[in-house]
C-alpha positions as CSV (number, residue, x, y, z in Angstrom):
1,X,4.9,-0.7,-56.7
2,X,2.6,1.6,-58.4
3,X,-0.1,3.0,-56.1
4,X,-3.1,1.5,-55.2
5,X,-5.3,4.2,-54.4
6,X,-4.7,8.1,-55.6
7,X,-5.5,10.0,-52.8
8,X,-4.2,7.1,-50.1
9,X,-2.6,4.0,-49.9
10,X,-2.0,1.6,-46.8
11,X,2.0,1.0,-46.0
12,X,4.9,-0.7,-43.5
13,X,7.5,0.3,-41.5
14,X,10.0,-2.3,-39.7
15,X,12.2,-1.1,-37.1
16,X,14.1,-4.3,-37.0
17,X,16.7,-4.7,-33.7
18,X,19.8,-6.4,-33.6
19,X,22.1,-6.6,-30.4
20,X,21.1,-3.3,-28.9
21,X,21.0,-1.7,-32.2
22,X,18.1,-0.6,-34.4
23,X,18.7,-0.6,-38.2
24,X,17.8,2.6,-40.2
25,X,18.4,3.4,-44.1
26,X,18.7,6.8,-46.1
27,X,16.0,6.7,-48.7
28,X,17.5,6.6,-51.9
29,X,15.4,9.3,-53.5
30,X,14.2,11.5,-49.9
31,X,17.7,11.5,-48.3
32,X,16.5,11.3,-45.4
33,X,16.9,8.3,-42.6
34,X,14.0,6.0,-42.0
35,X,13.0,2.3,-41.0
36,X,12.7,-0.5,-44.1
37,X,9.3,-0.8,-45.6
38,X,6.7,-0.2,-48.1
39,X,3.5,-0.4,-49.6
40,X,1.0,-3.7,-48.6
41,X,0.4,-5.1,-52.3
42,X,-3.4,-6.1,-52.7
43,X,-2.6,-9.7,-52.1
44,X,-0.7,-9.4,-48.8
45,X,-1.6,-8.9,-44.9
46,X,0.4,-6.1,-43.1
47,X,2.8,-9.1,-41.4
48,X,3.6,-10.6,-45.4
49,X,4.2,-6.7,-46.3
50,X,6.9,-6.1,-43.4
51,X,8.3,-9.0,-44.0
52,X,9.0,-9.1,-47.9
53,X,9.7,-5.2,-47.5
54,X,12.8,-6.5,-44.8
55,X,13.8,-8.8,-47.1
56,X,13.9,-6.9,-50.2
57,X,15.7,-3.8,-48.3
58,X,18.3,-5.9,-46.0
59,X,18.0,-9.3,-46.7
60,X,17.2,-10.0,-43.5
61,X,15.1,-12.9,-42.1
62,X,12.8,-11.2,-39.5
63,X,10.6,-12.2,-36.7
64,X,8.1,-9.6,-35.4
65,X,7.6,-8.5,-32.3
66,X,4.2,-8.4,-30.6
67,X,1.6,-11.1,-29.3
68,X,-0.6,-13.0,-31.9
69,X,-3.8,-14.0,-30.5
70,X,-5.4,-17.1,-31.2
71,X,-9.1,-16.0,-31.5
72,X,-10.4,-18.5,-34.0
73,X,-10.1,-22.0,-35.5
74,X,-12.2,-21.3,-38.5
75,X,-11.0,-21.8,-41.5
76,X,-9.8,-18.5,-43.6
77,X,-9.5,-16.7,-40.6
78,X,-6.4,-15.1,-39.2
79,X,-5.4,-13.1,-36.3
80,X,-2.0,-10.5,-36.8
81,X,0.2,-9.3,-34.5
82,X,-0.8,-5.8,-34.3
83,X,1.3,-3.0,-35.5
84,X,3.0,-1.3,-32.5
85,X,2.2,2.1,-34.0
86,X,0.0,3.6,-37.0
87,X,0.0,6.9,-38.5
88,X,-0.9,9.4,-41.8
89,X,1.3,11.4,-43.3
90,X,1.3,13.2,-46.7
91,X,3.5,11.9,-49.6
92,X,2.4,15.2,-51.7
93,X,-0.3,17.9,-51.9
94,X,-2.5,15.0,-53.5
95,X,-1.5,11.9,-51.6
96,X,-1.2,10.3,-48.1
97,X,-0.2,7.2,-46.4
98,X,-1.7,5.1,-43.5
99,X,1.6,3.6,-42.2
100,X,1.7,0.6,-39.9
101,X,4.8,0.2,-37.9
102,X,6.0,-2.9,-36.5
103,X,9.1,-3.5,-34.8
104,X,11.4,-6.9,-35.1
105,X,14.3,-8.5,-34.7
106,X,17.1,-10.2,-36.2
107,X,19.7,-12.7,-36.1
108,X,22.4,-11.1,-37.7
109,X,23.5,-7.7,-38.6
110,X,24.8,-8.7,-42.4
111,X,23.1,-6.8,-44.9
112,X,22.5,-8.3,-48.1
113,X,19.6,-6.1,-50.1
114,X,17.5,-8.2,-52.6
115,X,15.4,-6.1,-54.2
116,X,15.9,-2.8,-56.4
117,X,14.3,-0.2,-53.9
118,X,18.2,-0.3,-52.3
119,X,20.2,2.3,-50.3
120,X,23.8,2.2,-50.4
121,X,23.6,4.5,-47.1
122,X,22.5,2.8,-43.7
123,X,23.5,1.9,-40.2
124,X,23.2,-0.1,-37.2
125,X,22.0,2.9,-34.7
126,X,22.7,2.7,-30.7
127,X,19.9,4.5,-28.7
128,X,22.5,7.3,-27.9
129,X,23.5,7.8,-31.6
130,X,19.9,8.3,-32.4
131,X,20.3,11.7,-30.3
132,X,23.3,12.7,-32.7
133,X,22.5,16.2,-34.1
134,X,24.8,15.1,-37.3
135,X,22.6,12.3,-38.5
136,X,19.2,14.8,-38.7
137,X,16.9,11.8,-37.5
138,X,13.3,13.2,-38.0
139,X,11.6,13.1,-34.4
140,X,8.9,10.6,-35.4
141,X,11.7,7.8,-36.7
142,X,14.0,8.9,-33.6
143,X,10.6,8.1,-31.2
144,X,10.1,4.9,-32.9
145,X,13.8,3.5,-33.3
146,X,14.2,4.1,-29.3
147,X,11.1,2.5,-28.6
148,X,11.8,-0.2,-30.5
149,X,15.3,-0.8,-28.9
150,X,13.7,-0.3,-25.1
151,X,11.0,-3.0,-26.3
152,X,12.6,-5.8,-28.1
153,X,15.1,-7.9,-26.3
C-alpha cells in the first residue's frame, strides 16, 4: 500500500504463537527477521489491520491476544483490544512509523501466504532459538517474540 502520510504513517506488527513457538519472517526486500504486518489502510481499525496483514503474510486465521472492554452500547462505537506494545521508528531520513504491536495465536502452524508482500524465508522460533547468534534477531523483535511466547498460552 502506498503511504498515507509523507513524513509518518500508522502500522501493525503480529507476533502470532503457536505451540510454544512464535512465527517470524525475513522481509523480502530488508533481509532482516521480523513479525507479519503492515500499514492500517484508511478504512481499517488496528485489530482489521493485524488481522488482514496475518492473513495476507501466513494465511493464518488469528485471534488476538488481550482483553476487550465492553465500555459502550452505543451505536458506532467500539472498544479494541489494545496493542501490547507501540513504538516509532524511522523508515528513511524522511519517514517514520507509529507501529502497534499485538501478539496472537494460532491454530495451526501451516503456512499458506495470500497476498504478494510474501517471504519465502521464515520459521517457527522456540524462546531459546531467539538467543541464536546465527539468526541476527534485532533486539527489539527478539524482546517482543519472547514476550509474546511467556504471554500467550
Amino acid at each position: 500500500m502506498p503511504h498515507i502520510h509523507e513524513k509518518i504513517d500508522f502500522t501493525v506488527e503480529v507476533f502470532i504463537v503457536f505451540s510454544e513457538k512464535v512465527f517470524l519472517r525475513k522481509h523480502d526486500k530488508y533481509k532482516i527477521w521480523l513479525s507479519v504486518g503492515g500499514h492500517i489502510e484508511l478504512h481499517e481499525d488496528p485489530i482489521e489491520a493485524a488481522t488482514r496483514e496475518a492473513k495476507e503474510e501466513t494465511g493464518l486465521e488469528i485471534e488476538i491476544f488481550g482483553e476487550r472492554l465492553e465500555l459502550s452500547s452505543t451505536p458506532g462505537y467500539k472498544e479494541f483490544i489494545p496493542p501490547r506494545f507501540m513504538n516509532r521508528h524511522k523508515i528513511s531520513e524522511t519517514h517514520e512509523h507509529v507501529t502497534l504491536v499485538y501478539f496472537a495465536k494460532s491454530k495451526t502452524d501451516r503456512i499458506n501466504p495470500t497476498g504478494s508482500d510474501q517471504s519465502q524465508d521464515y520459521k517457527w522460533f522456540t524462546y531459546e532459538e531467539l538467543d541464536d547468534p546465527s539468526y541476527d534477531i534485532r533486539e527489539s523483535i527478539r524482546f517482543y517474540a519472547k514476550t509474546a511466547l511467556k504471554e500467550v498460552k
